[in-house]
C-alpha positions as CSV (number, residue, x, y, z in Angstrom):
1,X,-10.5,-218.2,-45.6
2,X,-8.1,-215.5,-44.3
3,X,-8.2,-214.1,-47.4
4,X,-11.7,-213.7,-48.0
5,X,-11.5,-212.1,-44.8
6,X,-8.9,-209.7,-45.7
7,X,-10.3,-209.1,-48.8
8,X,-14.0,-208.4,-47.1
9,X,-12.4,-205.9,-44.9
10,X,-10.9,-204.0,-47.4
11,X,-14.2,-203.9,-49.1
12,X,-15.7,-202.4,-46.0
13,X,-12.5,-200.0,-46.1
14,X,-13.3,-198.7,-49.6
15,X,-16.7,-198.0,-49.2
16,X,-16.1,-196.4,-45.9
17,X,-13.8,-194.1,-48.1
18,X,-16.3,-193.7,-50.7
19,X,-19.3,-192.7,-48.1
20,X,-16.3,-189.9,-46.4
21,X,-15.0,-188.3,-49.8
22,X,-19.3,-188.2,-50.8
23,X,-19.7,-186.3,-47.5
24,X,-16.6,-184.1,-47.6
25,X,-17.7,-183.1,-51.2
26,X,-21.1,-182.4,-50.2
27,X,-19.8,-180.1,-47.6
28,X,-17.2,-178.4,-50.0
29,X,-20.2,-177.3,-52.2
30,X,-22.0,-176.0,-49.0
31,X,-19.3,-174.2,-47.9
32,X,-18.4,-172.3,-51.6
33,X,-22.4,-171.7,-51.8
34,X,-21.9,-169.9,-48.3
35,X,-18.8,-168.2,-49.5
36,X,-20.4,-167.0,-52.4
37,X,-23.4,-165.5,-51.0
38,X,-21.4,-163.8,-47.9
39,X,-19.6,-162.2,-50.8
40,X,-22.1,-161.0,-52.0
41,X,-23.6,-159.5,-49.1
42,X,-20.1,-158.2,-48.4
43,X,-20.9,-156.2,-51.8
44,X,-24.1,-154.9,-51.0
45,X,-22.8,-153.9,-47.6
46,X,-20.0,-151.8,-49.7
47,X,-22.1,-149.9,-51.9
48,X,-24.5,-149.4,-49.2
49,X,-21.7,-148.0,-47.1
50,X,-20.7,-145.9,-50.4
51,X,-24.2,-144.7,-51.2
52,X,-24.9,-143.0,-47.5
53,X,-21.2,-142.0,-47.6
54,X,-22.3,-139.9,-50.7
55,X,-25.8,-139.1,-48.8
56,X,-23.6,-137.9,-46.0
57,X,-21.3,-135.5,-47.7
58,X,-24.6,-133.5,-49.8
59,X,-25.8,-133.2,-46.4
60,X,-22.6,-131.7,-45.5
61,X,-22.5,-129.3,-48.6
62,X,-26.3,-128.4,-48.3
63,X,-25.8,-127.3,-44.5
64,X,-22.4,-125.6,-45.2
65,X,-24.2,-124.0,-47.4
66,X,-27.5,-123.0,-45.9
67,X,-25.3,-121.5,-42.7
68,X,-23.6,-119.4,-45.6
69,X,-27.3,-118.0,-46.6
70,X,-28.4,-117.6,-43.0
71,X,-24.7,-116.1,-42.3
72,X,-25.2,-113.5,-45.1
73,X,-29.3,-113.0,-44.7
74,X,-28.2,-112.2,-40.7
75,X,-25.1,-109.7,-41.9
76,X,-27.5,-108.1,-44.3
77,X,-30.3,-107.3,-42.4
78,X,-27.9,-105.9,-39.2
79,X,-26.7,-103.9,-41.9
80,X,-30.2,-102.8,-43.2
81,X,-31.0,-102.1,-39.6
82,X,-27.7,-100.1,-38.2
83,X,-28.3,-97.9,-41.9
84,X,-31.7,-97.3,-40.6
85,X,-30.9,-96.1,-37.2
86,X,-28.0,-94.3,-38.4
87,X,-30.7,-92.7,-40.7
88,X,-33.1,-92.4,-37.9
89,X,-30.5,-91.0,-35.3
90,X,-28.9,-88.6,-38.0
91,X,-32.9,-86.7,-38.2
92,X,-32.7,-87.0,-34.3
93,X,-29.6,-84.8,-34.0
94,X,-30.8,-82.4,-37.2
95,X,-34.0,-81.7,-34.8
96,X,-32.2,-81.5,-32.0
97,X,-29.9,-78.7,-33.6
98,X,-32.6,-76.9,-34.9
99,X,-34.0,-77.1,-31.3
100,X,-30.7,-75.7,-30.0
101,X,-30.3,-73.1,-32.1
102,X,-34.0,-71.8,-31.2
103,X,-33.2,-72.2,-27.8
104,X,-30.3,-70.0,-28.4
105,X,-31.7,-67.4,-30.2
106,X,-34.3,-66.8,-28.1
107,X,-31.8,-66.7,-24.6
108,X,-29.9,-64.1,-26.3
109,X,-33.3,-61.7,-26.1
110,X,-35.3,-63.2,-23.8
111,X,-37.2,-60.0,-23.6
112,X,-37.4,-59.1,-27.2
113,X,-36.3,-55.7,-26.9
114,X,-33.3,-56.6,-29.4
115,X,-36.1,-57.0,-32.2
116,X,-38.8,-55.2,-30.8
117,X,-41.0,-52.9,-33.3
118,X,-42.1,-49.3,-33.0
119,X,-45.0,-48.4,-34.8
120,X,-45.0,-48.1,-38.4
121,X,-41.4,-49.8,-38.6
122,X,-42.6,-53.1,-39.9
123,X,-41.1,-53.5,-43.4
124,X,-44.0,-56.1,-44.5
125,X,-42.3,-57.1,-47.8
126,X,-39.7,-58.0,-45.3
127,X,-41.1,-59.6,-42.6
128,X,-44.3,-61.1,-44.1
129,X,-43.5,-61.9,-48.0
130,X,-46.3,-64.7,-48.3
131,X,-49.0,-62.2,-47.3
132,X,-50.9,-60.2,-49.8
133,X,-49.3,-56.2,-49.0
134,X,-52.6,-55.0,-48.4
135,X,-54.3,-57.6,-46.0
136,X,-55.9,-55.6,-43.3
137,X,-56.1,-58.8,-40.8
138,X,-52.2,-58.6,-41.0
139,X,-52.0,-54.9,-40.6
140,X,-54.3,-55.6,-37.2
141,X,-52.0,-58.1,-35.8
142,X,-48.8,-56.0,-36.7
143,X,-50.5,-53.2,-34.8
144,X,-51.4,-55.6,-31.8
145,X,-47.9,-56.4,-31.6
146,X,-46.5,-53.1,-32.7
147,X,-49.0,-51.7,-29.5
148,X,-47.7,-54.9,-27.1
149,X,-43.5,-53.8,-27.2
150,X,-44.5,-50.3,-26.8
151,X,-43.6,-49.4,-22.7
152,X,-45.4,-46.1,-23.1
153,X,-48.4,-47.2,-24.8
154,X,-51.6,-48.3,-22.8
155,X,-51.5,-51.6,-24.6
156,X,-48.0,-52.6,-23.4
157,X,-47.7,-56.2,-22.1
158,X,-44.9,-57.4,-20.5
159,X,-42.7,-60.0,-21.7
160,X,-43.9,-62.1,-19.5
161,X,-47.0,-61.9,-20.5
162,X,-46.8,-62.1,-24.3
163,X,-48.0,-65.6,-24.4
164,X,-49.3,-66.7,-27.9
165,X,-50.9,-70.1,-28.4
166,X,-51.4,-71.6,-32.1
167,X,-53.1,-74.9,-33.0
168,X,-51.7,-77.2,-35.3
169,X,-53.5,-78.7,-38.0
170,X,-55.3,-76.3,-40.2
171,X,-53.3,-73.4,-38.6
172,X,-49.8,-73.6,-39.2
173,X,-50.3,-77.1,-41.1
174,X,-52.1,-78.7,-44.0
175,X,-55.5,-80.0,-42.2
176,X,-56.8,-81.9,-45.3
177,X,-53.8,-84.0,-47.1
178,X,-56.2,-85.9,-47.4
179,X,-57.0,-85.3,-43.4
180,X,-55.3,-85.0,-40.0
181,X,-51.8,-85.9,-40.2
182,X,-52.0,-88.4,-37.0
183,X,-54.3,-90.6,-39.4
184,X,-52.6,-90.4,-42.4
185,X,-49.9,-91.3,-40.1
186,X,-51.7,-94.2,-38.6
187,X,-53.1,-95.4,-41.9
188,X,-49.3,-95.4,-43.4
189,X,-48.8,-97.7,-40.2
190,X,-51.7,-100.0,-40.4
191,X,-51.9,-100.7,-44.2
192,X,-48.7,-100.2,-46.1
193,X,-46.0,-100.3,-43.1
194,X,-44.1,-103.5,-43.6
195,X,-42.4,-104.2,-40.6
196,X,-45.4,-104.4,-38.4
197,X,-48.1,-106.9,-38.6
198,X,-51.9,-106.5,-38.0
199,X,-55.1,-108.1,-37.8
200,X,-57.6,-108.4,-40.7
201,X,-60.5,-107.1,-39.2
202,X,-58.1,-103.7,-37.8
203,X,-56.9,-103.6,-42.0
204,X,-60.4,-103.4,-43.3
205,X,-61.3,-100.8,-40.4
206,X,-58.2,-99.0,-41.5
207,X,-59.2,-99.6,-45.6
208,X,-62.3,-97.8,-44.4
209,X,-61.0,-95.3,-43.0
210,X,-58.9,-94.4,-46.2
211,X,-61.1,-95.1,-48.5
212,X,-63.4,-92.5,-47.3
213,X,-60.7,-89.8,-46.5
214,X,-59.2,-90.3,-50.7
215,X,-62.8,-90.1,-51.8
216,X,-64.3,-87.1,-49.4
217,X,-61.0,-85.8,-47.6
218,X,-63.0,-86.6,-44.2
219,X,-62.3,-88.6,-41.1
220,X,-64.2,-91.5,-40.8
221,X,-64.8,-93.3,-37.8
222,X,-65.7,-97.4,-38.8
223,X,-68.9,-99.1,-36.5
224,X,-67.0,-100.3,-33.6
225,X,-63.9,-98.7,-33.7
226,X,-62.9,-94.9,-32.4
227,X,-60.1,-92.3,-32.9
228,X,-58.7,-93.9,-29.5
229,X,-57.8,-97.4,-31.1
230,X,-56.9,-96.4,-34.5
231,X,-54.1,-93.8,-33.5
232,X,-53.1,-95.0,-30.6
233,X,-52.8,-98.9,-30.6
234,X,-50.8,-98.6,-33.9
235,X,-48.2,-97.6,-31.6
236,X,-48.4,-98.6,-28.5
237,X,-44.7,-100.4,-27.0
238,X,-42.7,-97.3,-28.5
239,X,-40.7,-95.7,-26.6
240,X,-41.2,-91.5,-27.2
241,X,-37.5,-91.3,-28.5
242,X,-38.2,-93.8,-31.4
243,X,-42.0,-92.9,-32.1
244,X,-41.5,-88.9,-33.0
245,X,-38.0,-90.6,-34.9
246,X,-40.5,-92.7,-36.9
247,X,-42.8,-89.5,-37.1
248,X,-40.3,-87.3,-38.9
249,X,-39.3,-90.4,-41.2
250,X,-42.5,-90.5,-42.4
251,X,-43.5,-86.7,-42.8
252,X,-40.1,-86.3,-44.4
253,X,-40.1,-89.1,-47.4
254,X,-44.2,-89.2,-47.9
255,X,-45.6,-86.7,-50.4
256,X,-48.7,-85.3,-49.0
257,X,-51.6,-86.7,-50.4
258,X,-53.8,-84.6,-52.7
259,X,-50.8,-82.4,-53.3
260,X,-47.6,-82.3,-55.8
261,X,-44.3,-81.0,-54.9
262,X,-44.8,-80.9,-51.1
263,X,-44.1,-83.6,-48.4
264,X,-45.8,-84.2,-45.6
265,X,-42.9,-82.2,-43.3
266,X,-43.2,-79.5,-46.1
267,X,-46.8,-78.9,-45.5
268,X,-46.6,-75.9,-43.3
269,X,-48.5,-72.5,-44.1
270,X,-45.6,-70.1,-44.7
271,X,-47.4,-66.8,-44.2
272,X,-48.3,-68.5,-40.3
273,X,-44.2,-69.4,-40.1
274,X,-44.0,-66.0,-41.0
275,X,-45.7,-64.6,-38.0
276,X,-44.8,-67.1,-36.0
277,X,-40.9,-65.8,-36.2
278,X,-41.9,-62.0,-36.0
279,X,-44.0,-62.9,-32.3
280,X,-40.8,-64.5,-31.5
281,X,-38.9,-61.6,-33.1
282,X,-40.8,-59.2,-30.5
283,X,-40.9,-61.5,-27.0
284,X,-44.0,-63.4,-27.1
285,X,-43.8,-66.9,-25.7
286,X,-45.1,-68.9,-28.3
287,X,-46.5,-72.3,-27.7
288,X,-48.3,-75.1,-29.5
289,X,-51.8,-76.2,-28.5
290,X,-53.4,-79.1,-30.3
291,X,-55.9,-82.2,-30.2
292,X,-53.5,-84.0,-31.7
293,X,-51.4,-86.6,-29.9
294,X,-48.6,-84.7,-28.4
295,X,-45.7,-86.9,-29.4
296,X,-46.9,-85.9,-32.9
297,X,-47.1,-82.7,-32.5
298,X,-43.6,-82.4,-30.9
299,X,-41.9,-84.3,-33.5
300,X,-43.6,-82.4,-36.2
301,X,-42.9,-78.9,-34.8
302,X,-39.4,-79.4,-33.4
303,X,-38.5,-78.1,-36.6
304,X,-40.1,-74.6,-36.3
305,X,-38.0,-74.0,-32.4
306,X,-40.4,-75.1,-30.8
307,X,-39.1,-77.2,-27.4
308,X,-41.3,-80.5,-25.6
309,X,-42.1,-78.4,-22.5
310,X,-44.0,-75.6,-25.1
311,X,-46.0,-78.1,-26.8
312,X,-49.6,-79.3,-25.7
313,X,-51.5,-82.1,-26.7
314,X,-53.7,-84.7,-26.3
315,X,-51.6,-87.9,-24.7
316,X,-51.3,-91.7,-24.2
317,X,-50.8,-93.2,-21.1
318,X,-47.1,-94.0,-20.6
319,X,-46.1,-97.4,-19.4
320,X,-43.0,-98.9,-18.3
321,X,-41.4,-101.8,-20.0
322,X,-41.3,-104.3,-17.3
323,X,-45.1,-103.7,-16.3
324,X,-46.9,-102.3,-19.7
325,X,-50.3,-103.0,-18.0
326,X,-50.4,-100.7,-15.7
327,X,-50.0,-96.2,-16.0
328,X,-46.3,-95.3,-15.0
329,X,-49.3,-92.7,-12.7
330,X,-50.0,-95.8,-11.1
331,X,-47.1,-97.5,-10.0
332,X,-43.5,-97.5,-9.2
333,X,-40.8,-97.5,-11.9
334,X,-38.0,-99.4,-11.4
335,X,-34.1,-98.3,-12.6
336,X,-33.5,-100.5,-15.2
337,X,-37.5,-100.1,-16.8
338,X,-38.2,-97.9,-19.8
339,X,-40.7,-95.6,-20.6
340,X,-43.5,-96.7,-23.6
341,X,-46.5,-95.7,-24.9
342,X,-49.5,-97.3,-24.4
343,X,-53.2,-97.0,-25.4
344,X,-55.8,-95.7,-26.0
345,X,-55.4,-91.8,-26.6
346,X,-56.4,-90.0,-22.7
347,X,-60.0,-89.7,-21.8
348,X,-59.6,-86.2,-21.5
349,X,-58.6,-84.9,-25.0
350,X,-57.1,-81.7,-25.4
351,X,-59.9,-80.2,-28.4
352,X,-63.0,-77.9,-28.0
353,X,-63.4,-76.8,-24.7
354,X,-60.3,-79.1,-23.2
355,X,-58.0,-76.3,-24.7
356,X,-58.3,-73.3,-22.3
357,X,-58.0,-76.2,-19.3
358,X,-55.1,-78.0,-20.3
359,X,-53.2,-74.3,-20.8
360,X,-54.2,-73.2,-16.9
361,X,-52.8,-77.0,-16.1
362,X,-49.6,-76.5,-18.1
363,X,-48.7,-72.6,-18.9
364,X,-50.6,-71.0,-16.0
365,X,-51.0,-67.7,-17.5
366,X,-54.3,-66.8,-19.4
367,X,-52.9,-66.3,-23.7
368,X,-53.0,-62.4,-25.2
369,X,-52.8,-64.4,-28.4
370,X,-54.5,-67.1,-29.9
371,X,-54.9,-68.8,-33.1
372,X,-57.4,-71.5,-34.7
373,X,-59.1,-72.6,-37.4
374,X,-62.2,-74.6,-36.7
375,X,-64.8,-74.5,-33.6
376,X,-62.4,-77.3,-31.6
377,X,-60.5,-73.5,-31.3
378,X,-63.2,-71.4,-30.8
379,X,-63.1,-71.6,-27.0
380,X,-59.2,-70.8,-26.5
381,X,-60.2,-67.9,-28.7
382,X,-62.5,-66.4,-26.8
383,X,-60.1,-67.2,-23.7
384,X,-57.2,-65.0,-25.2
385,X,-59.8,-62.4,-26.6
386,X,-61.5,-61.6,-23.3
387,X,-58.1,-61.5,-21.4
388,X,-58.7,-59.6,-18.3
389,X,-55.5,-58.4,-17.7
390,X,-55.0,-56.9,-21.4
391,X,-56.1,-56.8,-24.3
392,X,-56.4,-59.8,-26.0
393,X,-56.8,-61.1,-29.8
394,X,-58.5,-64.1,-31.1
395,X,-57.3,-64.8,-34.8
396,X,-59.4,-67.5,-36.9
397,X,-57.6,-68.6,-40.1
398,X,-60.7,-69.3,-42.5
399,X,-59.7,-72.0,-45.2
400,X,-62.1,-70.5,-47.8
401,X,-59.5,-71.0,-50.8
402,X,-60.6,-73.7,-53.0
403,X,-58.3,-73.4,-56.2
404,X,-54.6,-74.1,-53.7
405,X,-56.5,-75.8,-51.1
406,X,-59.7,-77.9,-50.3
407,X,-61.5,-74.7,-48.6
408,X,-65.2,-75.0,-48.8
409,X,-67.2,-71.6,-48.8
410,X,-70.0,-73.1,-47.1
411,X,-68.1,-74.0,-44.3
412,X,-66.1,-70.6,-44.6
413,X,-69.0,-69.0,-43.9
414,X,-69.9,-70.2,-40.9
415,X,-66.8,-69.6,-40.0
416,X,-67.1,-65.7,-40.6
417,X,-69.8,-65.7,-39.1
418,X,-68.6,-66.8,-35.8
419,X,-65.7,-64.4,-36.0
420,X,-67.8,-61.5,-36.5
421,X,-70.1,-62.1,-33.4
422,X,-66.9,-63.0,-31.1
423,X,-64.7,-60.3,-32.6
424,X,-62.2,-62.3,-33.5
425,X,-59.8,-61.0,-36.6
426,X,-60.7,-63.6,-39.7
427,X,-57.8,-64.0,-42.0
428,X,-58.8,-65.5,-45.7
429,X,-56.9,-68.3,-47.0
430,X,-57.9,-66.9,-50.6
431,X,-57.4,-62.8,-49.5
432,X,-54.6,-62.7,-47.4
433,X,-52.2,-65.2,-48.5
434,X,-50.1,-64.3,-51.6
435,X,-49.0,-68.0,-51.2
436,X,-49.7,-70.6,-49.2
437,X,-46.6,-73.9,-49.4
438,X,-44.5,-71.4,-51.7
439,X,-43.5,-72.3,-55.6
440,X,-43.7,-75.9,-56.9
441,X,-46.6,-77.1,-55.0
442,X,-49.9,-77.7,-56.6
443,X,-53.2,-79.3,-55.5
444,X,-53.8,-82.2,-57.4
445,X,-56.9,-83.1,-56.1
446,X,-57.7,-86.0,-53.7
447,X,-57.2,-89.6,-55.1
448,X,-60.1,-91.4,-54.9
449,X,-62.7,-88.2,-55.4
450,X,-64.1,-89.9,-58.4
451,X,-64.6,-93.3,-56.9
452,X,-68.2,-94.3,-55.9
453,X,-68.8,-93.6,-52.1
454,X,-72.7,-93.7,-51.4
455,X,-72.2,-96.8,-49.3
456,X,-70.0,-95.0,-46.9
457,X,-71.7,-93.6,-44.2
458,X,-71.2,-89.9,-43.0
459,X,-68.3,-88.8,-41.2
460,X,-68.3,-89.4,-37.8
């Protein structure tokens, strides 16, 4: 019985074993499965950890090398901009020069008695080589001036008296290239200036504009919009300094428009530079007078010796930096503030009858000279003609040439009409001027002349 015991209890013995080595090699396979797959996730994890390694260092190379573009963009443009201002700055001190060496010529005679005439000294081939030899409306001014030096004579003026006044545009300047220089200026600004930015609807008013000045060589004034907006508002937060800079750019490296062989800054009428020096030449204060927005004018005519304090013209409000909506007449500038211009152009514009006022606000003596060429003159004309102090001589330059300029002889007869009722001394474009720009300039003829233009109203 003991055995069979025994022997039962080994029985239970082995198949205790049995039932543990069944369940530890269950578990074995468990755990190899788990091994397995945790392997595998270990190598997912790696070539994950690989792949945005790779991700990470493109990123690296693509911003490295975008800060190398931005880097080289940024030193390229300061470059581009430090050439320009150097350009800018260079046509500064070349004005300011000329202005200076004016300045210095006339201090050495301030009377004008060093070049002072006598009558029937002029050498005219000399003195006045763009004028036809026998144009009598030169031979009257000469005589005028000849009459004005002369102490014993009973038409002697003192110096301080001779005070000639000249307009601009159409006098000394081209007035139809294809029209007044302040908009061809503004129209360079507005449509084919690319570092400024404007609206569409201030484009197509512009586009208007120049279409109908290439076509007719008129201003044209679009429904809406007046002279006041368009030149003014083009450049309104300039400060003086860099506005006339960006004037004698443009005059200086933009061919005038209907014309070959002549830029803008080249467009003056020689034979008037010519009696512009010999007024100079024999004491006459000589100063500029136009309708034309005076920042213009002074950068335009700095050239010719004339200085800011002799130049007249129609101006913008001036504002200062840290308050730009509000006149600089109007409130108190601060130290550290700059002065810009604003808009629009003054109410009272210095054209028609504004001329004889604005020279009693700014020269205070009545003219013995004047010259013009249109009826926005014809009133400081009459002012220097009926001088009561002396006699005085209005001079109307009559653009009646129509082969070297775009004269009309419609127009140019009105014009001679006018000058023969007032007495003023007419001088012909065509007559009196053996040239006009000098050799090498031709008129080409305005660009768009050909183009249709019926749906464009008149002029305004």
């Amino acid at each position: 019985m003991k055995k069979n015991v025994l022997i039962g209890i080994l029985a239970v013995i082995a198949v205790a074993f049995a039932v543990l080595f069944l369940l530890a090699s269950n578990d074995r396979g468990k755990l190899s499965e788990d091994n397995t797959s945790l392997a595998g996730q270990v190598t997912g994890l790696s070539q994950e950890k690989e792949t945005l390694a790779g991700q990470k260092k493109e990123l690296e190379e693509k911003l490295a090398q975008a800060e190398e573009t931005a880097k080289a963009e940024k030193e390229e443009a300061v470059k581009a901009g430090e050439e320009k201002a150097a350009q800018l700055q260079a046509q500064l001190e070349e004005a300011l020069k000329a202005k200076e060496e004016a300045e210095a010529a006339r201090s050495e005679k301030p009377d004008g008695t060093a070049n002072a005439v006598k009558a029937g000294s002029v050498d005219f081939a000399a003195a006045f080589p763009s004028w036809n030899p026998d144009s009598a409306a030169l031979k009257e001014l000469v005589s005028f001036v000849e009459a004005a030096v002369d102490e014993s004579g009973a038409g002697y003026i003192p110096a301080a008296d001779r005070i000639a006044v000249f307009d601009m545009d159409g006098t000394i300047l081209c007035e139809k290239a294809p029209v007044y220089l302040d908009y061809c200026l503004t129209m360079y600004r507005v449509l084919d200036d690319p570092s400024v930015s404007f609206t569409e609807e201030e484009r197509a008013a512009m586009q208007q504009v120049r279409d109908h000045a290439y076509s007719r060589g008129e201003t044209f004034t679009p429904e809406g919009v007046n002279k006041d907006t368009l030149v003014a508002t083009a450049f309104a937060g300039m400060t003086p300094a860099e506005f006339r800079a960006y004037v004698v750019d443009f005059i200086d490296r933009t061919e005038a428009v209907g014309f070959s062989g002549m830029t803008y800054g080249q467009s003056f009428f020689r034979p008037m530079l010519e009696v512009i020096h010999f007024l100079r030449d024999n004491g006459f204060d000589v100063w500029m007078v136009s309708a034309s927005e005076r920042e213009v004018v002074r950068a335009v005519v700095e050239r010719l010796g004339f200085p800011f304090d002799h130049v007249i013209g129609t101006d913008v409000p001036y504002v200062a930096s840290g308050n730009e909506g509000v006149p600089v007449d109007e409130d108190n500038m601060s130290q550290d503030e700059v002065m810009l211009l604003g808009a629009p152009l003054a109410d009272v514009e210095v054209g028609k009858s504004g001329k004889p006022a604005a020279i009693v606000r700014e020269i205070g003596k009545r003219p013995v000279l004047a010259f013009g060429n249109s009826s926005g003159d014809y009133s400081m004309l009459n002012y220097a003609e009926a001088n009561p102090a002396y006699a005085g001589m209005g001079v109307l330059i009559v653009c009646d040439d129509t082969v070297r300029e775009y004269g009309s002889e419609e127009k140019a007869a009105g014009f001679y009409a006018e000058a023969e009722k007032e007495e003023w001394t007419a001088v012909s474009m065509a007559n009196d001027w053996a040239t006009i720009y000098g050799d090498g300039v031709e008129k080409t003829g305005l660009p768009g002349a050909e183009e249709e233009t019926e749906a464009l109203p008149d002029a305004a």
